[in-house]
matplotlib code that plots the C-alpha trace (Angstrom):
import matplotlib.pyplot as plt

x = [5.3, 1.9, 0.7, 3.2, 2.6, -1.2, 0.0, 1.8, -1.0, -3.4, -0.6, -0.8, -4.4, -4.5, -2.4, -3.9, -6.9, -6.7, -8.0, -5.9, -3.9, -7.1, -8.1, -5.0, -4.7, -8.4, -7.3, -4.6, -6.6, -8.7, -6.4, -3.7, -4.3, -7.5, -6.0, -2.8, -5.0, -6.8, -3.5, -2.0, -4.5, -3.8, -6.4, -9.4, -8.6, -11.8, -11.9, -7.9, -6.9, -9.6, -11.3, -9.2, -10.3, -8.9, -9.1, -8.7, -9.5, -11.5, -13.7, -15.3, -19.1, -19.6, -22.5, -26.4, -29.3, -31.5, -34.9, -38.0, -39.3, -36.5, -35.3, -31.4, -30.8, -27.2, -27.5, -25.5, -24.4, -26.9, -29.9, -28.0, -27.9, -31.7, -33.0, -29.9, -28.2, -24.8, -23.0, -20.8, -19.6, -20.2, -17.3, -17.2, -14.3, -13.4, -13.3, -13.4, -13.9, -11.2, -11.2, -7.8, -5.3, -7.6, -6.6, -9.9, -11.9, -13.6, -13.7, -16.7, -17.6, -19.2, -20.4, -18.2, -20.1, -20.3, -17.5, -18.2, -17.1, -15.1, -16.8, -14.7, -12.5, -12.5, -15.2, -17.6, -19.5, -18.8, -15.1, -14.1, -17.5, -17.7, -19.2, -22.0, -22.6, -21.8, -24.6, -27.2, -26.6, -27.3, -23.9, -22.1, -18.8, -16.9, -17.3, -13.7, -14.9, -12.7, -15.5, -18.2, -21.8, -22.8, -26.8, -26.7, -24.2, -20.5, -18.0, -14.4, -11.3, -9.2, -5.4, -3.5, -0.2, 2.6, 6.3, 8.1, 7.8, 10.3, 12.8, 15.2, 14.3, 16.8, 14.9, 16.6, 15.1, 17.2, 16.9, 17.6, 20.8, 21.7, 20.4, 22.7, 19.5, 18.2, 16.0, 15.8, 12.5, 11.6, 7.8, 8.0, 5.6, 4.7, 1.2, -0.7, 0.7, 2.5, 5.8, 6.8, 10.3, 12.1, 15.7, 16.5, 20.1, 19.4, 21.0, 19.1, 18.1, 19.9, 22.9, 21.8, 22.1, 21.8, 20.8, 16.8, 15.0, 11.0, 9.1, 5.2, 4.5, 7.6, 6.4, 8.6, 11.8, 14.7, 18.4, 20.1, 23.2, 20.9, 19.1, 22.0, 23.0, 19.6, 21.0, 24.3, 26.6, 28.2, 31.7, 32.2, 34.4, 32.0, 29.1, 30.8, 32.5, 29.1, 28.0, 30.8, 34.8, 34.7, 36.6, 33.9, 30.9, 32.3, 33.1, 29.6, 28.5, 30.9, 29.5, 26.2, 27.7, 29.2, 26.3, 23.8, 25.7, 23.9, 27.1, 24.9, 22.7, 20.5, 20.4, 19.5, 16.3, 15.5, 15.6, 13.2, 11.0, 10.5, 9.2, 6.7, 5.5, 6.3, 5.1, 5.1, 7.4, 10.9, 10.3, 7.5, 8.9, 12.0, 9.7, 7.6, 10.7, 12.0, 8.6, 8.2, 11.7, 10.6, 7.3, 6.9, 10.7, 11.6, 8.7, 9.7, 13.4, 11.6, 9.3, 10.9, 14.6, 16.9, 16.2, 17.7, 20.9, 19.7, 17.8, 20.7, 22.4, 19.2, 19.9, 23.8, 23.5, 20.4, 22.9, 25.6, 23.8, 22.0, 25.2, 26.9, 24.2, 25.3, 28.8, 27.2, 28.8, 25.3, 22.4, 19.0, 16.4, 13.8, 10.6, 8.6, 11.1, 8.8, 11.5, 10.5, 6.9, 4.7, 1.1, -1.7, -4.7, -7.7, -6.2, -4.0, -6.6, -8.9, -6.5, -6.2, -10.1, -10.7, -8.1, -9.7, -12.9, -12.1, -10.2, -13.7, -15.4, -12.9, -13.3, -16.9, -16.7, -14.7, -17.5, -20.6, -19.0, -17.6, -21.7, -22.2, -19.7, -21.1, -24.5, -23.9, -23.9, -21.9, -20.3, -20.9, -18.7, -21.9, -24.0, -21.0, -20.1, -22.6, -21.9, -23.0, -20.0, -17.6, -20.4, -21.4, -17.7, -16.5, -19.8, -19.8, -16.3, -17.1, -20.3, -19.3, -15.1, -14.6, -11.3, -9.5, -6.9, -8.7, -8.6, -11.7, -12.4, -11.0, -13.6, -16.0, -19.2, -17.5, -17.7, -20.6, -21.1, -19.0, -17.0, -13.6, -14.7, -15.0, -11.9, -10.4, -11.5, -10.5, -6.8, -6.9, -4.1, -4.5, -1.7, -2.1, -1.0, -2.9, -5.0, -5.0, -1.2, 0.9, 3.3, 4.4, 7.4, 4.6, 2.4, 5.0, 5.3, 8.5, 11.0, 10.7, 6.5, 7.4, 5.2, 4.1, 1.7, -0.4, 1.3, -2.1, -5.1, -5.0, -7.8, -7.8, -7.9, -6.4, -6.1, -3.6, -1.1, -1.9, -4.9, -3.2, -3.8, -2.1, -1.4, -2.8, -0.4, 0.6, 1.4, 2.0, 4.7, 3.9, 5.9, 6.9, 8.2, 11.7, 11.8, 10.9, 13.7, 16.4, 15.5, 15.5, 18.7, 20.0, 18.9, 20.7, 24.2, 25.8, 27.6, 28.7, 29.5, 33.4, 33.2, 34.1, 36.3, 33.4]
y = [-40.0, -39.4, -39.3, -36.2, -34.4, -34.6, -33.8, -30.6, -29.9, -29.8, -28.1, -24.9, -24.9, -24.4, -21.0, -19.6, -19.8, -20.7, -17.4, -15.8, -13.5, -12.2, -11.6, -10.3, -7.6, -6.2, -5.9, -4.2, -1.8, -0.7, -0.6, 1.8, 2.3, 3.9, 6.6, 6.9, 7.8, 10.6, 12.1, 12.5, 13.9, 17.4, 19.8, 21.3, 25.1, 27.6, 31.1, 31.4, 30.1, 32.1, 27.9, 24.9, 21.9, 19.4, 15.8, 13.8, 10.1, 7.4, 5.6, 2.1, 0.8, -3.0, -3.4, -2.3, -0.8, 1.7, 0.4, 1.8, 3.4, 4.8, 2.0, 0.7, -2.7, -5.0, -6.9, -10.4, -11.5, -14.4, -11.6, -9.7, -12.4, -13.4, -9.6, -8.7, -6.0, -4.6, -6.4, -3.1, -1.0, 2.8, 5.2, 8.8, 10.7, 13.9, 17.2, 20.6, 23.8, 26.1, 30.1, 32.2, 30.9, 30.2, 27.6, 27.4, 24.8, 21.6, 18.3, 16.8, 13.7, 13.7, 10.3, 9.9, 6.7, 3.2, 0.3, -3.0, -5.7, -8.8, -11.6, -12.9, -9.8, -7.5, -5.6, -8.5, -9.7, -13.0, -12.4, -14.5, -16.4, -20.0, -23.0, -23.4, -19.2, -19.3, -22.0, -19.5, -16.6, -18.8, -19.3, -22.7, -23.3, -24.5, -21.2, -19.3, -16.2, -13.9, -12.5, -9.5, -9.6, -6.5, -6.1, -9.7, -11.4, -12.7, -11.6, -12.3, -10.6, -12.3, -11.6, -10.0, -11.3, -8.4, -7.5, -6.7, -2.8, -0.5, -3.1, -3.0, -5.5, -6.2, -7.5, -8.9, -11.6, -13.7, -11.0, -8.1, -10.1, -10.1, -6.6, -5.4, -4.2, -4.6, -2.8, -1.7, -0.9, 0.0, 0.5, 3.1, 3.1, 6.0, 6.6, 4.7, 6.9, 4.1, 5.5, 3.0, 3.7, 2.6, 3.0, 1.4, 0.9, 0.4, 1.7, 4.9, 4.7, 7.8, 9.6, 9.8, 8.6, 5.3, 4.8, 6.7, 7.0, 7.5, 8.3, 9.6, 13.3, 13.4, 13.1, 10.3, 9.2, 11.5, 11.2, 9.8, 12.1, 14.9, 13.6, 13.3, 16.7, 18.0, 16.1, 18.4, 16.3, 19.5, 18.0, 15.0, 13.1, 13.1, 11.9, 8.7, 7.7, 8.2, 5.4, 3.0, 2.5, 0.1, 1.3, -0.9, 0.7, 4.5, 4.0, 3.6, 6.6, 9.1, 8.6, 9.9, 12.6, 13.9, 13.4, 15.3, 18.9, 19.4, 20.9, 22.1, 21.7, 24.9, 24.2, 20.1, 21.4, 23.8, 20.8, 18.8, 21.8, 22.2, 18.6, 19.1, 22.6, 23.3, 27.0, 28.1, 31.3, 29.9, 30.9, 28.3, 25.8, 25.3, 25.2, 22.6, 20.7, 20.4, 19.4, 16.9, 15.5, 15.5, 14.0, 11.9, 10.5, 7.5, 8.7, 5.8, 7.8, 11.0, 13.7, 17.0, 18.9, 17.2, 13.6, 14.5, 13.3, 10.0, 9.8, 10.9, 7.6, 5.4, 6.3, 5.8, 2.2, 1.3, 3.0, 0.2, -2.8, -2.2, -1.3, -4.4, -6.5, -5.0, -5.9, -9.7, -9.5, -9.9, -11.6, -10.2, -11.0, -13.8, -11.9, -15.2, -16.4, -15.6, -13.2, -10.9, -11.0, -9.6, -10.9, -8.2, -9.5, -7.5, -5.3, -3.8, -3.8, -2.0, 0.8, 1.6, 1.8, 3.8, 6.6, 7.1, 7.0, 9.1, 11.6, 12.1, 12.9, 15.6, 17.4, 17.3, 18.3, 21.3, 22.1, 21.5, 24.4, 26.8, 26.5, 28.0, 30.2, 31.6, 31.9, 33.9, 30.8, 30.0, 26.6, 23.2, 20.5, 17.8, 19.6, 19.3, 15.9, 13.4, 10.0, 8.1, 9.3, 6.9, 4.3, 4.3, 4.5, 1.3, -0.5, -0.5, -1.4, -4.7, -5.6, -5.4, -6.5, -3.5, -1.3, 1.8, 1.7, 0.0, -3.3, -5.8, -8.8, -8.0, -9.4, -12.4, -14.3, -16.4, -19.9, -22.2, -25.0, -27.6, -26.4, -27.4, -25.1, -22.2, -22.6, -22.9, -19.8, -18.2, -19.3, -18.0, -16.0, -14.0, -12.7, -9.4, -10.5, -10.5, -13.8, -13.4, -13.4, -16.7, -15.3, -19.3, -18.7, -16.7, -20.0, -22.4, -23.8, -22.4, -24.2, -21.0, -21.9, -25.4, -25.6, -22.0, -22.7, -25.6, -27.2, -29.0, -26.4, -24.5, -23.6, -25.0, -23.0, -18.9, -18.3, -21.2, -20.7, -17.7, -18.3, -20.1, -21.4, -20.9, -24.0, -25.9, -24.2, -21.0, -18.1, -14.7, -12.5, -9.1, -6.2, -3.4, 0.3, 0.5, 3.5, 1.2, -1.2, 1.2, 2.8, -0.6, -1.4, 1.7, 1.2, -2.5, -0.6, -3.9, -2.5, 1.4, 2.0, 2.3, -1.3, -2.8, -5.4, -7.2]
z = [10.9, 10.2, 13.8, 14.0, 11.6, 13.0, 16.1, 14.6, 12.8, 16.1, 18.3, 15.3, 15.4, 19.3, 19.1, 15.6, 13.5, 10.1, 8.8, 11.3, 8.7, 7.5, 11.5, 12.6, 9.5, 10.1, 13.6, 12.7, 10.6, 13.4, 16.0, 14.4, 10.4, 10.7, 13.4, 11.3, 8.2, 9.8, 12.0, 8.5, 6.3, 5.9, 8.1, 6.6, 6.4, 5.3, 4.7, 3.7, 7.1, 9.5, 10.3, 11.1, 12.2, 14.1, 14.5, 17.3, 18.2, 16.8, 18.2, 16.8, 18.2, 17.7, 15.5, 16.2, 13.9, 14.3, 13.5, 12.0, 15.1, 15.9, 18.9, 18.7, 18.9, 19.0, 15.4, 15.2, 11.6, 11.7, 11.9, 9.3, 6.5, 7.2, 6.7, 4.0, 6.3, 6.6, 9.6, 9.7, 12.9, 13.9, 13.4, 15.5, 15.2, 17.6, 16.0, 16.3, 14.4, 15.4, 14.9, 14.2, 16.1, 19.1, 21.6, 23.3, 21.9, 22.8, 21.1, 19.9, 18.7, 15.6, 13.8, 10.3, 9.0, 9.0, 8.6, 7.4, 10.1, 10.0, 11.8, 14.1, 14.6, 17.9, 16.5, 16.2, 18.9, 18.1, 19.1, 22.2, 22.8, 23.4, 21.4, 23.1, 23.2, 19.3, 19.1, 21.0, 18.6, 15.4, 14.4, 13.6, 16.0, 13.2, 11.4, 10.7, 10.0, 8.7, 6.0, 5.9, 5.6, 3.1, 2.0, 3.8, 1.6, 2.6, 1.2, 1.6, 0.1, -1.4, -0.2, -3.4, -3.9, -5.3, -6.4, -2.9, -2.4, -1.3, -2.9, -6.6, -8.5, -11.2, -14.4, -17.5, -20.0, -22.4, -25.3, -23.0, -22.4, -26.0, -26.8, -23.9, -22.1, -18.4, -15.8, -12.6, -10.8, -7.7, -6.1, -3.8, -1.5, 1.3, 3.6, 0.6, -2.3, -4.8, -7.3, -9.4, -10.4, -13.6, -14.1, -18.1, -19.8, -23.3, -26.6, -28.0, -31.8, -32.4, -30.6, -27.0, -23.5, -22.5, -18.8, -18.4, -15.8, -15.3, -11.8, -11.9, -13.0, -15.2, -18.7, -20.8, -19.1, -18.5, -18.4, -15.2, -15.5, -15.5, -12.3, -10.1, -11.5, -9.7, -6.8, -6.2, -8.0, -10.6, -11.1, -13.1, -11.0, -8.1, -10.1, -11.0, -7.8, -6.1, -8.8, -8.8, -7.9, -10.8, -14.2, -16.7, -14.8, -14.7, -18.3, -19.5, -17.5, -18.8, -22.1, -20.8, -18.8, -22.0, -24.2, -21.8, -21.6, -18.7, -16.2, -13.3, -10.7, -11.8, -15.6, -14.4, -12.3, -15.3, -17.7, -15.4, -14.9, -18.8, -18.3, -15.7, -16.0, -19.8, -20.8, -17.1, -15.9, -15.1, -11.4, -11.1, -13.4, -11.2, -7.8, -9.8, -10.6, -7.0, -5.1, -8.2, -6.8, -3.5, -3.0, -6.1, -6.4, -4.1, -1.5, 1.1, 1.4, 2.4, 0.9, 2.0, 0.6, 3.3, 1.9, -1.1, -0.6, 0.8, -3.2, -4.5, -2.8, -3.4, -6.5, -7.4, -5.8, -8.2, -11.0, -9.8, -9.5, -12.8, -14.3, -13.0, -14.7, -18.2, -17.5, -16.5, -12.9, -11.0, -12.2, -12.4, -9.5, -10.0, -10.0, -9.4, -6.1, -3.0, -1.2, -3.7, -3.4, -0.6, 0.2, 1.1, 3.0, 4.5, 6.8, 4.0, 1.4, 3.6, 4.4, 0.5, 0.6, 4.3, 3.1, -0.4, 1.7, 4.4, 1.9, 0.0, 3.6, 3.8, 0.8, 1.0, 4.5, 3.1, 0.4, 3.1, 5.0, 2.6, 1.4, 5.0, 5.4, 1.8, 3.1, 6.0, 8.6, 11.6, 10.4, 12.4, 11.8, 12.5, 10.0, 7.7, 7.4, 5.8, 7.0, 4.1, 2.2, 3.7, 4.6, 0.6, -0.7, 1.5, 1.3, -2.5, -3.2, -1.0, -2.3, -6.1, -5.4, -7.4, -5.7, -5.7, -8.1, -10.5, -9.4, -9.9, -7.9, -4.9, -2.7, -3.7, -2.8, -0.3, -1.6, 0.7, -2.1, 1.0, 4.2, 2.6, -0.3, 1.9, 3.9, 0.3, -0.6, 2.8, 2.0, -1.3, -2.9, -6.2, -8.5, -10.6, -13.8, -16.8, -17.7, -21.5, -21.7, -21.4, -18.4, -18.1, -16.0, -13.5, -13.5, -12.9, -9.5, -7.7, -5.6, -3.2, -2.8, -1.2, 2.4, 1.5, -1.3, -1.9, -4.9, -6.2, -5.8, -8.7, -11.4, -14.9, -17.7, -18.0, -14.0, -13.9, -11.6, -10.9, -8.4, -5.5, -2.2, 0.7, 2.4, 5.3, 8.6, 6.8, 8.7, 7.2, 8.7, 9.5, 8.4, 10.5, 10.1, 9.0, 11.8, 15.0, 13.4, 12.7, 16.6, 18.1, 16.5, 17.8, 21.6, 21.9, 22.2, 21.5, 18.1, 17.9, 14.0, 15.0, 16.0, 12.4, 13.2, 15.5]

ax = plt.figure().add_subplot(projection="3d")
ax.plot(x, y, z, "-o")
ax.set_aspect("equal")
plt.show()
């Protein structure tokens, strides 16, 4: 037995590294997330529309330094942590400043800034070289990589471990159950912008309604009733059949629908408006409410008018499966089962930091040349843009672990006290929960973490349980687009939606 399970052991090793999730991700990043950030960042427009400019591809330059007198030289990461440089790669982007309408214009390349490199990825130069060639370069062969080298310090980032996105999550704890109370919350997530959504039953203090809603920009919470009235659904009938065929469920929602007094779809986008733009002409107030709706509602469904109706279905299905937890005929999800969490390593950690990064560069590109355009100069797009504004933004979110969204300790001095220490740290997997509170049911060690988790590497004290390693022969799936799945389902042919009885 213990002969094969060595011999598994060595067979995984042969195919994958065992920082390969952290390899793969930053790959990942560079190969597509970095070009997907810049195609949909919103154009630079100057002058009310007379400049535009355009962005094209980008293009990554393995790692070299421009020394003192003024020669360029390739850097490897062994001569970076003995003179405490940045191991980091050069990023050009194509642009061009546009005139009018004009459709003569060239591309140029114009360097954007530097990006701190994972040793071992494609963008290394250690990628792909041999032992003995690894040996040459000052590197030790039985390195993993799968860390950065800032102001000559490694670093590794840690992968963060979350609530599944894009998912309801039912939540109800043991005095929810007796208050006749219970949640459902979904974190939306679309091109980097996170909406949590909460959808609450609960009894009000006074006369009111009892199922509320909350999204971002939407001061308080809101009624539901008056939400789906927003949606199109003006007659009564058709707002509870779109929730449930079930008599207990439509019960509990006519009492709202007769509370609110809200009977249509104008006077339900006037009530949200007075939310969002209180003291503001009607006019703007009811244009407010309905791009509020749109971008910041559900933003994985869609962010323009005709994915309304798909929210407005989103929405009646959360409505049912919360209401069928009131009535006790589900149960609510188990936050701390693994099918509901979702692990996010380098690659995705770095996206969150290259499109705040990259979104700075553009609004100072903006300011650089309305400054010229002020002054009486023809703009330049390579005058404009000042490199160290991504270069500075990324670099010091790495070297202090501190990230965008407010999180701290997202990368660390990568642990060198023993080998097995760093490899431990490499595997590492962090939860977001507080430390100070007790969260024991968070800590415990779930039957879903079995030959996922290491069930013995854990620190003592408050990050028990909540700092935990991934074990030995690991792999982390990937997630892809719902899109590509939904087209490749499509393109089989083998099931046309009138086949139901297949």
């Amino acid at each position: 037995m213990t002969k094969n399970a060595w011999s598994l052991v060595d067979s995984f090793f042969d195919e994958y590294d065992i920082v390969d999730h952290h390899i793969r991700s930053y790959n990942d990043f560079l190969d597509n997330k970095i070009q997907e950030i810049v195609d949909i960042t919103e154009p630079i427009t100057l002058d009310h529309g007379e400049y535009t400019i355009k962005t094209g591809d980008v293009e990554i330059v393995k790692p070299f330094i421009k020394e003192a007198d003024g020669s360029k030289s390739i850097i490897e990461p062994s001569e970076a942590r003995l003179r405490n440089l940045n191991y980091s790669a050069h990023m050009y982007l194509d642009m061009a400043l546009v005139k009018g309408d004009s459709d003569d214009y060239e591309m140029e390349k114009v360097y954007i800034g530097e990006l701190p490199v994972m040793l071992k990825s494609k963008a290394c130069h250690l990628c792909g070289l041999s032992d003995e060639e690894l040996e040459k370069v000052g590197e030790d062969p039985q390195d993993p990589g799968g860390y950065f080298i800032v102001n000559g310090s490694e670093r590794a980032i840690v992968t963060m471990e979350e609530i599944a996105p894009n998912k309801i999550i039912l939540e109800q704890s043991e005095k929810d159950k007796e208050d006749r109370r219970a949640r459902a919350v979904v974190t939306s997530i679309k091109s980097g912008f996170r909406a949590r959504i909460t959808l609450e039953y609960r009894k009000p203090h006074k006369k009111g309604v009892f199922l509320r809603i909350s999204f971002p920009y939407v001061p308080g919470e809101i009624p539901l009733v008056i939400l789906l009235r927003a949606f199109g659904f003006e007659k009564d009938v058709d707002l509870v059949n779109s929730v449930s065929d079930d008599i207990n469920t439509q019960f509990l929602l006519i009492d709202d629908i007769q509370t609110t007094g809200v009977d249509t779809k104008y006077d339900a986008i006037k009530y949200i408006g007075n939310r969002v733009a209180k003291g503001m002409t009607e006019e703007y107030r009811i244009k407010r409410a309905e791009d509020v709706i749109d971008r910041y509602l559900l933003p994985h469904v869609g962010v323009d008018p005709e994915s309304r109706i798909d929210k407005a279905v989103y929405l009646a299905e959360m409505t049912d499966m919360l209401l069928q937890v009131i009535n006790g005929e589900r149960e609510p999800h188990d936050k701390d089962h693994y099918a509901n969490k979702r692990l996010r390593v380098s690659g995705d950690l770095m996206e969150d930091l290259f499109r705040v990064a990259f979104t700075s560069l553009t609004r100072d590109m903006t300011y650089q040349l309305e400054r010229s355009l002020s002054r009486g100069k023809e703009p330049s797009v390579k005058q404009a843009v000042r490199s160290d504004v991504i270069t500075e933004n990324i670099k010091h979110a790495i070297a202090t672990g501190n990230w965008v969204g407010g999180r701290a300790g997202v990368s660390q001095l990568l642990d060198r006290t023993s080998y097995m220490g760093t490899l431990s740290h490499l595997k590492r997997v962090v939860s977001p929960l507080s430390r100070s509170q007790p969260h024991f049911e968070a800590r415990d060690l779930h039957p879903t973490q079995f030959g996922k988790i290491c069930p013995n590497e854990t620190p003592e004290g408050p990050n028990c349980g909540l700092v935990k390693n991934l074990a030995i022969i690991t792999k982390i799936s990937e997630g892809y687009p719902l899109e590509d799945i939904e087209k490749t389902i499509q393109d089989m042919d083998y099931i046309t939606p009138l086949d139901h009885n297949l």
